[in-house]
C-alpha positions in Angstrom: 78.6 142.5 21.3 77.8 141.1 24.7 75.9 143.8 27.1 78.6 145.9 28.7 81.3 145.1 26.0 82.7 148.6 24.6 85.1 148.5 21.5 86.8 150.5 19.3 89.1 151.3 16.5 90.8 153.5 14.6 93.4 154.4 11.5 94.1 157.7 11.4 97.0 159.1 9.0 98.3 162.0 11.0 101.1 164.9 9.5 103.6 164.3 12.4 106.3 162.5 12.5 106.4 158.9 14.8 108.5 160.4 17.4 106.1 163.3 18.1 102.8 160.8 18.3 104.8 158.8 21.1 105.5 161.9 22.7 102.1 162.4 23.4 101.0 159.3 23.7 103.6 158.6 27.0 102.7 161.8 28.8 100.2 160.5 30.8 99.3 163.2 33.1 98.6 165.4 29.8 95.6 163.1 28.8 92.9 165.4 30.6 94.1 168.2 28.3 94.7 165.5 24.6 91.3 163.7 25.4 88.4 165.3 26.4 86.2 163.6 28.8 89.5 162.0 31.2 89.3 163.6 34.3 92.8 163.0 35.8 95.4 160.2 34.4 97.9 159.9 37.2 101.2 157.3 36.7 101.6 155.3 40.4 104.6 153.4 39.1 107.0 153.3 36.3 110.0 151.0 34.8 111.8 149.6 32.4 111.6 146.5 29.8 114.9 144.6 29.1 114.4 145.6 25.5 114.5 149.2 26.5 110.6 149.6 26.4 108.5 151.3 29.3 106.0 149.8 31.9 103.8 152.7 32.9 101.0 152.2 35.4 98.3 154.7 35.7 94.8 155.8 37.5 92.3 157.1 35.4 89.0 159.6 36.0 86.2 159.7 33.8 83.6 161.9 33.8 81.1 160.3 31.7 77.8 162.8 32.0 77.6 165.3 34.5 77.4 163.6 37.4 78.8 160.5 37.0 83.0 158.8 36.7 84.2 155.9 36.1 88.4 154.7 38.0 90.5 152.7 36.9 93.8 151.8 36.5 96.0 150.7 33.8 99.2 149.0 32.6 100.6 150.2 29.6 103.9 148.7 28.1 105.8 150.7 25.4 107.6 148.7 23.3 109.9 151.3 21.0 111.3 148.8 19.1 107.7 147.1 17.7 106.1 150.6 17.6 103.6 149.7 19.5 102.2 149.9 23.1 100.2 148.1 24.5 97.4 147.9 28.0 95.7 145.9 30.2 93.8 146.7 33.2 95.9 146.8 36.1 94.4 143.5 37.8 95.9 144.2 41.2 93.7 147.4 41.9 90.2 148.2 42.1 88.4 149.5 39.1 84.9 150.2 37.9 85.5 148.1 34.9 85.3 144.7 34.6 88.4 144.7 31.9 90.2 146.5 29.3 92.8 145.9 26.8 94.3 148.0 23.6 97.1 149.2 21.8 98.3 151.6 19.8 100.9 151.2 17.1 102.6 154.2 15.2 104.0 153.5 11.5 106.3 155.9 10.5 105.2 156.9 7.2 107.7 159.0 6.0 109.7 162.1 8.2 106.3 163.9 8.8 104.2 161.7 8.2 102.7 158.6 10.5 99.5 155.9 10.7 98.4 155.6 13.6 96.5 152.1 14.8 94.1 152.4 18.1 92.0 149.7 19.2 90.7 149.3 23.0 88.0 146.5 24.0 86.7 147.2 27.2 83.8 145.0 29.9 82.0 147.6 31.6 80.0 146.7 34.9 76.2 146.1 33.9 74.8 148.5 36.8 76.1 151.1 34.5 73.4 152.8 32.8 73.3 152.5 28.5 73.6 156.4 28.3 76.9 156.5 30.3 78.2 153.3 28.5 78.0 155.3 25.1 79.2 158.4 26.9 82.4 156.0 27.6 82.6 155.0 24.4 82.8 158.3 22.2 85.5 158.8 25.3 87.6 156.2 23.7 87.0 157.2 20.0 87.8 161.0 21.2 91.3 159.0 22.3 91.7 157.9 18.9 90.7 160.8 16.7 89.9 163.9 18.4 92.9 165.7 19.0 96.3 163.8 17.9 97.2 165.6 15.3 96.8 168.9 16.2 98.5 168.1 19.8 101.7 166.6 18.3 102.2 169.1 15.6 101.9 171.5 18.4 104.6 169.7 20.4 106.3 169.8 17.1 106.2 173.8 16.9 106.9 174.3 20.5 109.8 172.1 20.5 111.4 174.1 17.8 110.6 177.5 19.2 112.2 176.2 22.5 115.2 174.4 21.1 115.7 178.0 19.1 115.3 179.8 22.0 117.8 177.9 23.7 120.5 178.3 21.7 120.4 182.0 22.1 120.2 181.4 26.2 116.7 183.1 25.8 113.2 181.5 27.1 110.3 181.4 25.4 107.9 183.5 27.4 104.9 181.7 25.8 106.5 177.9 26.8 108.2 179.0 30.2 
């Protein structure tokens, strides 16, 4: 790959259903706590597809090494009817990265069960040192891999307790 060039990919069978994985995957300014290494994700604007999809735009924080981060800023498009979604960098703002494009795309493999799809291609500057670019790299794996299970099966469990709790006008002191 050219010097600079970052990509990755990843299938990852995970034991949650669709709806859950896109649940997490569209909170945005959760991704500090589901991917380790994002500083702050921050949405600056927000609206709708005529197919019902979402168009999310959102500032990103890196810390790649100790003393070192990397902004940008992203448009994502959720399309709920392909399964997919979709980014690009947001071209109208300033960034530290050249580009970057991905998706993911969740196949609903049965009611608890989904594939998940990640692949992001990214152009980092060159005046970025080799250490940090692999530093940015196991970022976006981490994206992919580290934590999406056991985040939506949490959101799984906690939705239940709190839709439970609910019903009996009672609020989960652990949730609240």
């Amino acid at each position: 790959s050219p010097k600079g060039s970052m990509r990755c990919t990843s299938i990852q069978d995970v034991r949650v259903p669709a709806s859950a994985v896109w649940e997490l995957l569209l909170d945005f300014p959760n991704y500090p706590r589901f991917v380790k290494g994002i500083n702050t994700c921050k949405p600056y604007s927000r609206r709708r597809t005529v197919t019902g999809g979402k168009i999310v735009n959102a500032k990103y924080t890196v810390n790649v090494g100790p003393a070192f981060k990397i902004n940008y800023s992203l448009e994502h498009q959720y399309e709920p009817l392909k399964n997919c979604m979709t980014w690009h960098l947001d071209y109208s703002r300033r960034s530290d990265l050249f580009d970057s494009v991905g998706y993911w795309y969740v196949e609903p493999r049965g009611p608890e069960l989904s594939r998940v799809y990640y692949t992001t291609d990214s152009l980092l500057p060159s005046w970025i040192p080799t250490p940090v670019r692999k530093a940015a790299t196991r970022i976006a794996m981490q994206a992919a891999t580290a934590q999406l299970e056991h985040d939506a099966r949490a959101r799984v469990v906690a939705k239940f307790f709190w839709q439970k709790d609910k019903s009996k006008n009672f609020m989960h002191p652990i949730l609240s």
